[in-house]
C-alpha atoms as an extended CHARMM CRD file, in Angstrom:
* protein
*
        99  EXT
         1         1  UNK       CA            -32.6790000000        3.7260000000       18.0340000000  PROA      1               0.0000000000
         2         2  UNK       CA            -30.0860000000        2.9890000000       21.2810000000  PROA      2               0.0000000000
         3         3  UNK       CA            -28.8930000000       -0.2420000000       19.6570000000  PROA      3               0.0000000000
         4         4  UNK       CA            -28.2910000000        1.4990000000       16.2080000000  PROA      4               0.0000000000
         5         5  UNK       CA            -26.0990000000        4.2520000000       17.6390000000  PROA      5               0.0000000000
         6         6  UNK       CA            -24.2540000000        1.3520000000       19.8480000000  PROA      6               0.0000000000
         7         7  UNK       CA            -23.5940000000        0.0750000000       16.9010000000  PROA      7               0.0000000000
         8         8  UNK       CA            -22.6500000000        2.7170000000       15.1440000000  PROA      8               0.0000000000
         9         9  UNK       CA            -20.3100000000        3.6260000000       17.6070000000  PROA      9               0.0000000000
        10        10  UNK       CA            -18.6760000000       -0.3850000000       17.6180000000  PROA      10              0.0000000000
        11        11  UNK       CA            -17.8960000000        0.2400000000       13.8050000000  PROA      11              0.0000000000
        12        12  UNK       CA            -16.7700000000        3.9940000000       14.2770000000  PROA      12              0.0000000000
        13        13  UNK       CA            -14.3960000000        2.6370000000       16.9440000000  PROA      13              0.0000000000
        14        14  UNK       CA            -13.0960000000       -0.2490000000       14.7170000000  PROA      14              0.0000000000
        15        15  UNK       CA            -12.5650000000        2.0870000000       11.9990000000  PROA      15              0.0000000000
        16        16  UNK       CA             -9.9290000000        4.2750000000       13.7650000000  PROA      16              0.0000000000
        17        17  UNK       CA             -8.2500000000        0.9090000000       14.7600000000  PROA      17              0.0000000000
        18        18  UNK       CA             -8.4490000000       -0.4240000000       10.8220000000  PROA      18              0.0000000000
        19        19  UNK       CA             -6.8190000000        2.8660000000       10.1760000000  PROA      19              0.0000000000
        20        20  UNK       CA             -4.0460000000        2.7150000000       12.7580000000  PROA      20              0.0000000000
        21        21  UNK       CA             -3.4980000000       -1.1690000000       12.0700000000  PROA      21              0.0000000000
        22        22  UNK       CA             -3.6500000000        0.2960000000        8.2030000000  PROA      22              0.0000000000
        23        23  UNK       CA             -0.9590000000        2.5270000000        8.9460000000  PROA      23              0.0000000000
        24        24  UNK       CA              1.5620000000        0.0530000000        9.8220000000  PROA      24              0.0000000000
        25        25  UNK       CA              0.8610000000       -2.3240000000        6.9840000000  PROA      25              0.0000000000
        26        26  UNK       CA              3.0290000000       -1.5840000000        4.2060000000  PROA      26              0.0000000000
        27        27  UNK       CA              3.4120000000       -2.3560000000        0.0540000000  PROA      27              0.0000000000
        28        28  UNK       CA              5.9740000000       -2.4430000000       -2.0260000000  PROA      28              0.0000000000
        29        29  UNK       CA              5.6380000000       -1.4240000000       -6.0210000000  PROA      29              0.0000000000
        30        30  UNK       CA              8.3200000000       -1.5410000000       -8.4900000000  PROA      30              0.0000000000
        31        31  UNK       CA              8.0320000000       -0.8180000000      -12.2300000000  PROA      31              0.0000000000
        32        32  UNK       CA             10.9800000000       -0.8880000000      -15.1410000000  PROA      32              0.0000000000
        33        33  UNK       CA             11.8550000000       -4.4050000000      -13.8020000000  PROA      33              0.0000000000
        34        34  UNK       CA             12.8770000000       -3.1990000000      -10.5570000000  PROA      34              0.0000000000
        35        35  UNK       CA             14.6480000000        0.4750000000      -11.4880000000  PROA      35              0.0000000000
        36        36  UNK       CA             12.3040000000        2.0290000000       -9.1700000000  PROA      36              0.0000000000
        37        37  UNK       CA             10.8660000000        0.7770000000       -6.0350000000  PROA      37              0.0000000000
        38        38  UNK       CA              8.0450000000        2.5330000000       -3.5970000000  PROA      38              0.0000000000
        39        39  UNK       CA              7.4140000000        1.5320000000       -0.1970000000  PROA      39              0.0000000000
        40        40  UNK       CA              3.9370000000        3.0680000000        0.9340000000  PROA      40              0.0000000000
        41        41  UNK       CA              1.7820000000        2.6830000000        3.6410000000  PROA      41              0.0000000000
        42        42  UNK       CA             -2.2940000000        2.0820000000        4.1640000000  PROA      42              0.0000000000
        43        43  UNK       CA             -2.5460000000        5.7390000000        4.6400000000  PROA      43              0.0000000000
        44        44  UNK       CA             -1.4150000000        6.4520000000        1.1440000000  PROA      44              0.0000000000
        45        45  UNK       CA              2.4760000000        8.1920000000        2.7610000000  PROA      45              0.0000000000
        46        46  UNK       CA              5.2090000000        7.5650000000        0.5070000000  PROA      46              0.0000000000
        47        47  UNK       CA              7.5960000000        5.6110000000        2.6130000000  PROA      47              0.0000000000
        48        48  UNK       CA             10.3810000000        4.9970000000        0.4990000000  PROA      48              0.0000000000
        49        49  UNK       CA             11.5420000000        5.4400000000       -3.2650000000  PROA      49              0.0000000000
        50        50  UNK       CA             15.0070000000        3.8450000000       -4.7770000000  PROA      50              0.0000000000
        51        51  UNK       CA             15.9780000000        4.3460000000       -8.3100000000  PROA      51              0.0000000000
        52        52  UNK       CA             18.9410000000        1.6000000000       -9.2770000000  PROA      52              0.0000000000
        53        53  UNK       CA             21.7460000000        3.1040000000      -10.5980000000  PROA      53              0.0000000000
        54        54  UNK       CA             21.5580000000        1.8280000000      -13.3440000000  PROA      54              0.0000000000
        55        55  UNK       CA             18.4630000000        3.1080000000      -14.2580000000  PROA      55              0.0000000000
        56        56  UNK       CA             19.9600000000        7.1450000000      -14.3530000000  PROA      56              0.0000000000
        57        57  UNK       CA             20.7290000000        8.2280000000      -17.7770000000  PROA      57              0.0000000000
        58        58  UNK       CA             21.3290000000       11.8080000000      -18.0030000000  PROA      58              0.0000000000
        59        59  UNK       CA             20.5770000000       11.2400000000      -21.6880000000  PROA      59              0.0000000000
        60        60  UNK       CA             16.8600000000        9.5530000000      -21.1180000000  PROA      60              0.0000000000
        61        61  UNK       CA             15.2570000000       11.6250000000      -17.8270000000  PROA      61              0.0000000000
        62        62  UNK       CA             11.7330000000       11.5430000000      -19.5230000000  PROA      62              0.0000000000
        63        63  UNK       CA             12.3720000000        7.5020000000      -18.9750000000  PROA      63              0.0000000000
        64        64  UNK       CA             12.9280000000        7.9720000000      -15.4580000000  PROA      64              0.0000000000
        65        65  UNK       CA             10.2710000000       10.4060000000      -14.7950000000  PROA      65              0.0000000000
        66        66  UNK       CA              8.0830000000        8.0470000000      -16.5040000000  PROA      66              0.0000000000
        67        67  UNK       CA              8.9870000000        5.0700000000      -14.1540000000  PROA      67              0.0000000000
        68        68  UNK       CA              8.5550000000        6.7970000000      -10.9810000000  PROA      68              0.0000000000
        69        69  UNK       CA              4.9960000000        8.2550000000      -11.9430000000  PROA      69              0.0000000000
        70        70  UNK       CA              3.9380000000        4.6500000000      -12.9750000000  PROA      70              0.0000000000
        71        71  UNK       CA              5.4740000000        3.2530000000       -9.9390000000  PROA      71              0.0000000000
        72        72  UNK       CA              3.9010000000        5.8120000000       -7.2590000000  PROA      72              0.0000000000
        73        73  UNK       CA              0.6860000000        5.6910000000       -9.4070000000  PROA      73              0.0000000000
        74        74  UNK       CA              0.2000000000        1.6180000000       -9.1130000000  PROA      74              0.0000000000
        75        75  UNK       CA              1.5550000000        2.0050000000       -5.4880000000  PROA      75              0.0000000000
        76        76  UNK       CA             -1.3110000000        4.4050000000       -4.5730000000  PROA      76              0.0000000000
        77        77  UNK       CA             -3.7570000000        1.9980000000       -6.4470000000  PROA      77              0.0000000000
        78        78  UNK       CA             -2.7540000000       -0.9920000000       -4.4830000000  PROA      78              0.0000000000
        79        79  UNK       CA             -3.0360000000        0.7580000000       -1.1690000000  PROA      79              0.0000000000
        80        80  UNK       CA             -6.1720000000        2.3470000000       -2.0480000000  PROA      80              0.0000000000
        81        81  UNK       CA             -7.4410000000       -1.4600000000       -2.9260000000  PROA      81              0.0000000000
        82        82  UNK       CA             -6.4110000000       -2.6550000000        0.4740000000  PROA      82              0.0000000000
        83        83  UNK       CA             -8.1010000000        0.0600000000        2.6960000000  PROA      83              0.0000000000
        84        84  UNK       CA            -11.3120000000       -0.1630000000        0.4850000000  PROA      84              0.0000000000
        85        85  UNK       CA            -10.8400000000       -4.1100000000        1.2160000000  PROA      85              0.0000000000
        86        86  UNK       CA            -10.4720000000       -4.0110000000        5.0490000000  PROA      86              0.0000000000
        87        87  UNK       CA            -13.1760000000       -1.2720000000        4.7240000000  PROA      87              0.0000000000
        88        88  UNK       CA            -15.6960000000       -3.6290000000        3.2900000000  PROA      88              0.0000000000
        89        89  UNK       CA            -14.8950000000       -5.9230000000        6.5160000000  PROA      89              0.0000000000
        90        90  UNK       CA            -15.9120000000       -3.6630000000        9.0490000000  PROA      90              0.0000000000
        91        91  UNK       CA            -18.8000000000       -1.8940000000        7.3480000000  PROA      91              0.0000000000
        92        92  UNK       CA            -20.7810000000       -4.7670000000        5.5500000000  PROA      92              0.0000000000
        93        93  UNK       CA            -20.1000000000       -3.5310000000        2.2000000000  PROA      93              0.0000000000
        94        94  UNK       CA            -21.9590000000       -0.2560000000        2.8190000000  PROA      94              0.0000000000
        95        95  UNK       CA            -20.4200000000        2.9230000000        1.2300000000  PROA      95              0.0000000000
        96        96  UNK       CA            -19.9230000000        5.3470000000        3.8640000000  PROA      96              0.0000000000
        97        97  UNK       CA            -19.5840000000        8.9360000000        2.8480000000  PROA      97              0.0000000000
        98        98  UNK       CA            -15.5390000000       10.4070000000        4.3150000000  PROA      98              0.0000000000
        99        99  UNK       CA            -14.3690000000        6.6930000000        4.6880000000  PROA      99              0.0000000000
């Protein structure tokens, strides 16, 4: 029972440093061919978003609104891909409940 909560502890402990070392890493997601770009981090924060100016047409807003959604959406995906990735690393593959 000692030896399972050392161990426990070992992968709590390299879980807060996944999630630190997660903060830091960072993706970037376009969509429209490059009219909008997100930065985001492991932690799922919204670094950065840059609409080209090209791609603002008072006429066509929907189209806009439209590429930022699908460009934050697939930018959440990817980072929620990663952590679930470096996840798997540390726990084995297990599925631990708040993680």
């Amino acid at each position: 029972m000692n030896k399972m909560m050392k161990e426990a502890r070992k992968v709590q402990e390299r879980i807060v440093q996944m999630q630190e070392e997660l903060r830091q890493r960072e993706l970037e997601v376009s969509s429209g061919g490059g009219a909008v770009t997100v930065r985001i981090n492991g932690r799922q924060e919204i670094l950065s978003l840059k609409i080209a100016p090209e791609a603002v047409d008072p006429d066509d807003v929907e189209l806009l609104e439209d590429m930022i959604i699908a460009a934050v959406n697939e930018a959440i995906k990817q980072s929620q891909e990663m952590v679930s990735t470096e996840m798997a690393k540390i726990t084995g593959g297990f599925n631990i409940p708040g993680l």
